[in-house]
N, C-alpha and C positions, 0 to 999 in steps of 0.2 A: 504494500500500500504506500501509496506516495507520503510524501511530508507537509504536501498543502493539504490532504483528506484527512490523516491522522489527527491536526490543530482543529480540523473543520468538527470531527466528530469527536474533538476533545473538548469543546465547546468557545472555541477562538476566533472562529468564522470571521471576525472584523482585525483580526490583530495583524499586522504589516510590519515587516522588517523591510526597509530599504535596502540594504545588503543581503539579505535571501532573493529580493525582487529580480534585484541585477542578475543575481547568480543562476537564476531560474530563464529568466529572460535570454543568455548566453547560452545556458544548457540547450533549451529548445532551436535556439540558432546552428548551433552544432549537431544535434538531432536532426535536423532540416538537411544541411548540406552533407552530413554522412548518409543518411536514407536517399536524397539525389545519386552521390557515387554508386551505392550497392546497389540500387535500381536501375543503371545504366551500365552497368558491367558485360552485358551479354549481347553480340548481335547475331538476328534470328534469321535466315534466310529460308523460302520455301512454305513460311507459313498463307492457310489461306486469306482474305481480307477480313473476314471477318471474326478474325481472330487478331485481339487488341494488345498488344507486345506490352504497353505502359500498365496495364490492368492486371496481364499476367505474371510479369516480375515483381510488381509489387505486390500480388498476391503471397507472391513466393520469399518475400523478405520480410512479409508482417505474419505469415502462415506457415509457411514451409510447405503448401503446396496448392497445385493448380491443376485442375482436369478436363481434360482435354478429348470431344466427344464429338460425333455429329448429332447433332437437333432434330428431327424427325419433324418436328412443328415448325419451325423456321426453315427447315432445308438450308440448314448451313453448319459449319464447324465453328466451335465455343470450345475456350479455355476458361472456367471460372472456380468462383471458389467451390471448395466439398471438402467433403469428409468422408474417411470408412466407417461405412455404417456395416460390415457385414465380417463372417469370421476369416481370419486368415490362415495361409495355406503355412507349409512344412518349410518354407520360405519367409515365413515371415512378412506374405504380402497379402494386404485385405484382397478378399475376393466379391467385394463389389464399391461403389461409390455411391452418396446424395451427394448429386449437385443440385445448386441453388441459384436460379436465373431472375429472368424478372418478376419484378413485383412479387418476390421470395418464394415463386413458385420452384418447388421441389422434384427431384427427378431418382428415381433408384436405376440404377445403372451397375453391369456387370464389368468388372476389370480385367485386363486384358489378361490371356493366360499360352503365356511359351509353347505349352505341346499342344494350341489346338491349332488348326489352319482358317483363318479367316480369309473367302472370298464372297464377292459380291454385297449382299443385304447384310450378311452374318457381320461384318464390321461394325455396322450402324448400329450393333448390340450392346457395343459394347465400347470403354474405355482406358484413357493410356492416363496414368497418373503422373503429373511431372512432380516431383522434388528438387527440393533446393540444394539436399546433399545428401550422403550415404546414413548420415543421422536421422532425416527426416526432420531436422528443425531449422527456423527463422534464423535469420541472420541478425533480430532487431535485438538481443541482449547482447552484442556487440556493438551495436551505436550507444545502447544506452550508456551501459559504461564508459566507455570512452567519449563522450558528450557530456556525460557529467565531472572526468576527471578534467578535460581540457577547461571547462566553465568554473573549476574551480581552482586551476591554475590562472585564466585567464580575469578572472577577480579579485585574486592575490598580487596578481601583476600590477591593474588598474591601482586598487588601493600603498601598496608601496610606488608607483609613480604619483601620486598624488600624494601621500608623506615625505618625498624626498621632495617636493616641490617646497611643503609647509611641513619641516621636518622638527620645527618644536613647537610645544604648549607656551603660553603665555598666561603666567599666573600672579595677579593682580588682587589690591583688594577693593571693597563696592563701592566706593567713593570715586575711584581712576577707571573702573568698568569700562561705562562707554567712551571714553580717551582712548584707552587698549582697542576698541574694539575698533577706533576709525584708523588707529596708529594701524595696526595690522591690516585692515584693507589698503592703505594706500602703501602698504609694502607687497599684499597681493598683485596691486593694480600697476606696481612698478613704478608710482609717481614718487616725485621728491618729499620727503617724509621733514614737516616745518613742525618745530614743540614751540610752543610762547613760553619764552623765560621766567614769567610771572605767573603760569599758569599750575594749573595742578602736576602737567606731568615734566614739571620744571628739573625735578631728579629722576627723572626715567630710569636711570641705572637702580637708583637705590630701590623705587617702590616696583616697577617688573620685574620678574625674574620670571629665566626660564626653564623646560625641561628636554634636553636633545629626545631624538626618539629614535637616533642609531642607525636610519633608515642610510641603506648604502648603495648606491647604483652599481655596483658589481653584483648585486643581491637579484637585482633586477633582471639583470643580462641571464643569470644564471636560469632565471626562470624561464627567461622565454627561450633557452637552451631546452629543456627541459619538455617547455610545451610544443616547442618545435620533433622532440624525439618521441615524444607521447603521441603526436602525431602521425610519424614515419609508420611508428607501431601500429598502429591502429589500421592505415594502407595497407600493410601489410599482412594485416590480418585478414584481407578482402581482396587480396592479392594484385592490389596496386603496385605498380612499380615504385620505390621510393628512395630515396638516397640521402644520408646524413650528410649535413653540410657545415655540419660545426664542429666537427673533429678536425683540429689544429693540421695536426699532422695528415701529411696524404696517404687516402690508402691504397692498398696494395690490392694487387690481382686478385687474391686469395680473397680478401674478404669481401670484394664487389660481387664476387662469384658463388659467399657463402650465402649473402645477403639476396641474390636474384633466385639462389636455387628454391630457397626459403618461399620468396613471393608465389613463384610459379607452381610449387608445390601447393597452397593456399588459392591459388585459382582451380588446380585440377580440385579442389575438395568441394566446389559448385557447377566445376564447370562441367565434369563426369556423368553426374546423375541428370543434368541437364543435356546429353550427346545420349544415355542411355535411351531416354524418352522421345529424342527427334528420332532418332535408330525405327522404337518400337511404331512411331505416328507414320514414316514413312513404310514398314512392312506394311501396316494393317490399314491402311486409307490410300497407298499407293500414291503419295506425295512425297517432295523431297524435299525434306525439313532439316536442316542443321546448325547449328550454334557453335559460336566460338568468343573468344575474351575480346571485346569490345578492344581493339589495338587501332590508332587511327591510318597507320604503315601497314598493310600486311606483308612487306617485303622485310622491316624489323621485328615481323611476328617470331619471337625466339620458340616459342611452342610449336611452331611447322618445320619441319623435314626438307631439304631441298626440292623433293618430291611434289610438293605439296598436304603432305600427308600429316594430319595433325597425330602425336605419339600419344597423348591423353585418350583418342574418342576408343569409344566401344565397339568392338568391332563385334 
């Protein structure tokens, strides 16, 4: 349960932290742009039109799956969401599906099965379930985590550049108050700071004193060091290509190599079960459907073979 439900049902409903706001506010900005990446990871070729490529990844990154049928009532091929609703085989695999179309109308559907031979009508029986991985789970408790750690790197960052801006207290007593308070804005504001000789803060040394607060911009560098590698990680968790850039020293062959084998490995852990499933759409519906890691070069596609031949898919 979240931590804005937990206050709500703990009876706090009205109570506001500016500094939880920000932090929250960040988090879902980071949610936002990591669910964009792991939603665009996959490019589909050979599917029919009426099969919605944005609808069915995201299915598959907030679900972990998406099934994939022809419609009998619409005369056309759908990817949507479902479930197994029925037992599964010595495999491990449901042997049927409900999908759930428009206006939440519901469908029982039998899933696709290896030793029977589907031609003609007999296809139209039946369906192909896509998965997001050999798990069978979403890829979204990866954003969350790492959307909430970057959000709360990235408001520890904010708040220390903002104390090393105004990095001491000013502690006065209530007579000199508002004197302190205009002295300090116009040292915020940068303007030339005038005391009147005669006036109350005529000894400023003696009656303000202050407190450092230690705040040190190497502190600062550190972190967004930090949020910059918390970053890398988290690409490469969803098997982005990424590369540290703030290690001093250059690196070496070896470890650019340890670090790509890594990613690539993290793309076969989506991209598999997703080559399994165009494999089984193109046997049993007689299309040619296949998938590969979203690369904008396919001539730098390091997962293809001089052949052409991708070494991941399922053959």
């Amino acid at each position: 349960m979240d931590e804005a439900v937990r206050n709500h049902l703990a009876g706090t409903p009205f109570a506001h932290n500016g500094g939880t706001t920000r932090t929250d506010i960040i988090e879902r900005m980071y949610q936002r742009l990591l669910a964009e990446l792991a939603s665009n990871r996959f490019k589909w070729t050979g599917l029919p039109e009426s099969v919605d490529v944005r609808f069915m990844e995201t299915t598959l990154f907030y679900q972990g799956l998406s099934v994939f049928y022809f419609d009998k009532d619409y005369d056309k091929y759908f990817a949507l969401k479902g479930a197994s609703t029925s037992f599964v085989n010595m495999l491990d695999n449901p042997t049927g599906f409900t999908v759930i179309g428009y206006n939440f109308n519901a469908k029982q559907i039998a899933a696709y099965q290896p030793s029977r031979e589907y031609e003609g009508d007999t296809a139209k029986d039946t369906c192909i379930p896509i998965w997001s991985n050999y798990l069978r789970m979403p890829d979204w408790d990866v954003v969350r985590i790492y959307a909430s750690r970057l959000a709360e790197l990235d408001t520890t960052i904010e708040i220390n550049s903002r104390n090393a801006r105004l990095n001491k207290l000013i502690i006065t007593a209530d007579n000199t108050r508002l004197s302190a308070i205009n002295l300090n804005r116009q040292l915020e504001e940068g303007g030339t700071v005038q005391i009147n000789a005669n006036g109350p803060m005529s000894d400023a040394g003696g009656i303000i004193q202050t407190l450092d607060l230690n705040v040190s911009t190497a502190s600062i560098n550190e972190l967004h060091v930090l949020r910059t590698r918390m970053w890398n990680e988290c690409m490469g968790l969803m098997g982005i290509n990424n590369s540290n850039q703030d290690k001093k020293e250059r690196l070496v062959a070896a470890e650019v190599a340890a670090n790509d084998d890594q990613t690539y490995m993290m793309r076969y852990v989506n991209l598999n079960a997703r080559q399994m499933a165009a494999k089984q759409i193109s046997e049993v519906f007689g299309l040619n459907v296949s998938v590969d890691y979203y690369i904008e070069d396919p001539v730098e596609n390091p997962m293809e073979d001089p052949d052409g031949t991708n070494p991941g898919e399922v053959v």
